[in-house]
C-alpha positions as CSV (number, residue, x, y, z in Angstrom):
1,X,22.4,-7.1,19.3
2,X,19.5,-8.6,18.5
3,X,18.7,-11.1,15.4
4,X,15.5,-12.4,13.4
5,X,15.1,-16.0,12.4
6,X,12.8,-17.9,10.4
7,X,13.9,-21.4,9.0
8,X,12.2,-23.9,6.1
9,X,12.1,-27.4,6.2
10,X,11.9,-30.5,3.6
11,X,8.7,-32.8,2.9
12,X,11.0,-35.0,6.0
13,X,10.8,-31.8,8.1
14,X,15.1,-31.6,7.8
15,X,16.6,-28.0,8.0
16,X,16.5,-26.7,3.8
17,X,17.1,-22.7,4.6
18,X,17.8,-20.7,7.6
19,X,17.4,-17.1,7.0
20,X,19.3,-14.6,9.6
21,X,19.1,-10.9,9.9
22,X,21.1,-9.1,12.3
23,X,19.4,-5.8,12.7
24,X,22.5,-3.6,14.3
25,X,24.6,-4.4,11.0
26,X,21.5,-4.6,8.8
27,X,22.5,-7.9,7.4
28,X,20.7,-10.6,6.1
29,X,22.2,-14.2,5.8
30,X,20.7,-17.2,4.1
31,X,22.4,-20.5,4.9
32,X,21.4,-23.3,2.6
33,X,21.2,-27.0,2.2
34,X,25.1,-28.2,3.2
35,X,25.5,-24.9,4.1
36,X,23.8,-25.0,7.5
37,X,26.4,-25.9,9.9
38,X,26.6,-25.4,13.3
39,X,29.5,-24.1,13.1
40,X,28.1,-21.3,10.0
41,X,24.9,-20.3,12.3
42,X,27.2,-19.7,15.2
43,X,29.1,-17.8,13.7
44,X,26.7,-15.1,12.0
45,X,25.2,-14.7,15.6
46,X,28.4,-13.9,16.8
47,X,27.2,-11.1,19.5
48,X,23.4,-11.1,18.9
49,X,21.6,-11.4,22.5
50,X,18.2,-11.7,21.4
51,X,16.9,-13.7,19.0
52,X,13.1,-13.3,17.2
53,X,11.0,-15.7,15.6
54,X,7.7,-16.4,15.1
55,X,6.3,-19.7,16.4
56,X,9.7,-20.6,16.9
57,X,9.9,-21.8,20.0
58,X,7.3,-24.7,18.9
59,X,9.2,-24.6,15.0
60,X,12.2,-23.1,14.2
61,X,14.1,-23.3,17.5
62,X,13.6,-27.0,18.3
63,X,14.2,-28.3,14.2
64,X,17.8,-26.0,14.9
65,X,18.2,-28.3,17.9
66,X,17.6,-31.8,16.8
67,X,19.3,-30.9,13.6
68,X,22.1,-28.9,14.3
69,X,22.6,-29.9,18.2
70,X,21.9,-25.9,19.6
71,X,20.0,-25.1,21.6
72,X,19.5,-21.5,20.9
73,X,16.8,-21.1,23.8
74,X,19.7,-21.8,26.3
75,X,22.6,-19.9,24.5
76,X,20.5,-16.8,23.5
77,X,17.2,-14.9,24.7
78,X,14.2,-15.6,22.6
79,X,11.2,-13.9,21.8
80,X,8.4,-15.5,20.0
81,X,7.1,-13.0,18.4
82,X,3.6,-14.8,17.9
83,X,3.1,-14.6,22.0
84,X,3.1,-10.9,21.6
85,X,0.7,-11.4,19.0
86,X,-1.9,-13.3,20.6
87,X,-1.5,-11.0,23.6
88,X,-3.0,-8.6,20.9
89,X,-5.6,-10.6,19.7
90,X,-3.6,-11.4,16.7
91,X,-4.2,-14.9,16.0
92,X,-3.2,-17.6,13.2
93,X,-0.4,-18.0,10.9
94,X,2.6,-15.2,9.9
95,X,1.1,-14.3,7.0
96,X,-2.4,-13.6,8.5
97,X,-1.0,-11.9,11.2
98,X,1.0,-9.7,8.7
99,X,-2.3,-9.2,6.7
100,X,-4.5,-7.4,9.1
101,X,-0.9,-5.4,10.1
102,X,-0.6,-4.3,6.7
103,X,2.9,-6.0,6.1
104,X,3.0,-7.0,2.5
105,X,4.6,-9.8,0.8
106,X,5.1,-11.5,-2.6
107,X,5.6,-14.9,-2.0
108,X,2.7,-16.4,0.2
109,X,3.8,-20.4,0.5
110,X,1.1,-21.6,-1.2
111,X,0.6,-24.1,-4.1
112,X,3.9,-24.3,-6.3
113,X,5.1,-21.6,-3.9
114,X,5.4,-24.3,-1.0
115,X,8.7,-24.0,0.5
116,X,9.2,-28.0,0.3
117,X,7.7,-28.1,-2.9
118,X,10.4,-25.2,-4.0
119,X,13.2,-27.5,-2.4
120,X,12.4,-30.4,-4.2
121,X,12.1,-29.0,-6.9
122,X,15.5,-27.7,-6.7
123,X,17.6,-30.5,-5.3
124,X,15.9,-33.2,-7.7
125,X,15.9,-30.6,-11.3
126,X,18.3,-28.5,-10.1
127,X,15.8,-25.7,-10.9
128,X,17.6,-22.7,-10.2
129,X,14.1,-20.6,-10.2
130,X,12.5,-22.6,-7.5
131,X,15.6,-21.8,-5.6
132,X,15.4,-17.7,-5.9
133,X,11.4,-18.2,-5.0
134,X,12.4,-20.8,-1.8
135,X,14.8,-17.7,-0.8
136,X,12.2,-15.0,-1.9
137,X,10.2,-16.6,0.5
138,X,12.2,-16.9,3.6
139,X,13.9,-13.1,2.8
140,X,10.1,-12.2,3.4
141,X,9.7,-14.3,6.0
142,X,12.4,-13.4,7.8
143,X,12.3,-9.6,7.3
144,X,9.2,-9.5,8.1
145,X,9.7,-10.6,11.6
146,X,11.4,-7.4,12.3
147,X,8.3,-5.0,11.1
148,X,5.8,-7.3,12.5
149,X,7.5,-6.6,15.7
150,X,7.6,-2.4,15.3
151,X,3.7,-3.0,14.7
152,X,3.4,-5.1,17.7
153,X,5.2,-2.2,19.6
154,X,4.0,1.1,17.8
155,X,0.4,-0.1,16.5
156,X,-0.4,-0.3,12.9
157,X,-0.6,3.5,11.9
158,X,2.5,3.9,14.0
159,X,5.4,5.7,11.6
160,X,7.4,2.7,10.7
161,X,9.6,1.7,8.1
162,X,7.9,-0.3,5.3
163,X,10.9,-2.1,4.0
164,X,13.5,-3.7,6.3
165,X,17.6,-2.5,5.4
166,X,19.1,-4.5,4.2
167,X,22.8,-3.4,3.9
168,X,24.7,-6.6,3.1
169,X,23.4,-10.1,1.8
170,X,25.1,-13.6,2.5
171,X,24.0,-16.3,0.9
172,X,25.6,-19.7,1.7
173,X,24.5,-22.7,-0.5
């Protein structure tokens, strides 16, 4: 099985949201805040062999480590989807990478839409909105990961889906 990952991170760079889709069940988990447990992200990659990310050997992997104590480069496969990108002259960030693929999005990170902006926002007002966009975000993010890699294989005009499935939703705050 093989699973997508993209986490965000606090103004103190601390695990805020890891986002989780398992593409052979089609299910996309969001663990939150308290909710991000070793024992919680074990547990939804129950069976998955390979893990995607983008920049997250450098990013995501290593915050998972220090934070959580995994080291998900030794107990799974990973492939860092932005390697296969630069291969293909695809430089920069995610969401310029997703721009010239044609991948859209809604939430771009930027100004109010900052992911640690977002989490502040919601952990010191309790702003329930800021939450939904945080997780807006990191859905995209995530999801993403998993069409930027059928571009990556197929090319840009390949037929492809548009939307990832998304046949069950966990959210753990």
């Amino acid at each position: 099985m093989r699973a997508y990952l993209d986490v965000e991170t606090s103004f103190s760079n601390k695990l805020t949201v890891i986002g989780l889709y398992v593409a052979d069940s089609s299910k996309l988990i969001q663990l939150v805040g308290e909710a991000i447990t070793p024992e919680n992200l074990m547990d939804y990659l129950n069976g998955v062999k390979r893990i995607y990310t983008y920049n997250g050997n450098r990013f995501d992997i290593p915050i998972i480590h220090r934070d959580l104590g995994i080291n998900l480069r030794r107990s799974h496969e990973s492939q860092d989807l932005m390697y296969d990108c630069h291969k293909q002259n695809l430089k920069g960030g995610l969401k310029a990478v997703e721009k010239v693929l044609g991948i859209a999005r809604n939430v771009f990170g930027r100004g109010e839409d900052d992911p640690r902006i977002l989490w502040r926002r919601y952990r010191v007002h309790w702003d329930l909105d800021a939450l939904e966009r945080l997780l807006e975000y990191n859905r995209e993010d995530t999801l993403n990961l998993l069409l930027l890699e059928e571009r990556l294989k197929y090319g840009i005009r390949a037929a492809g889906p548009e939307k990832v499935p998304v046949k069950s939703y966990i959210r753990l705050v």
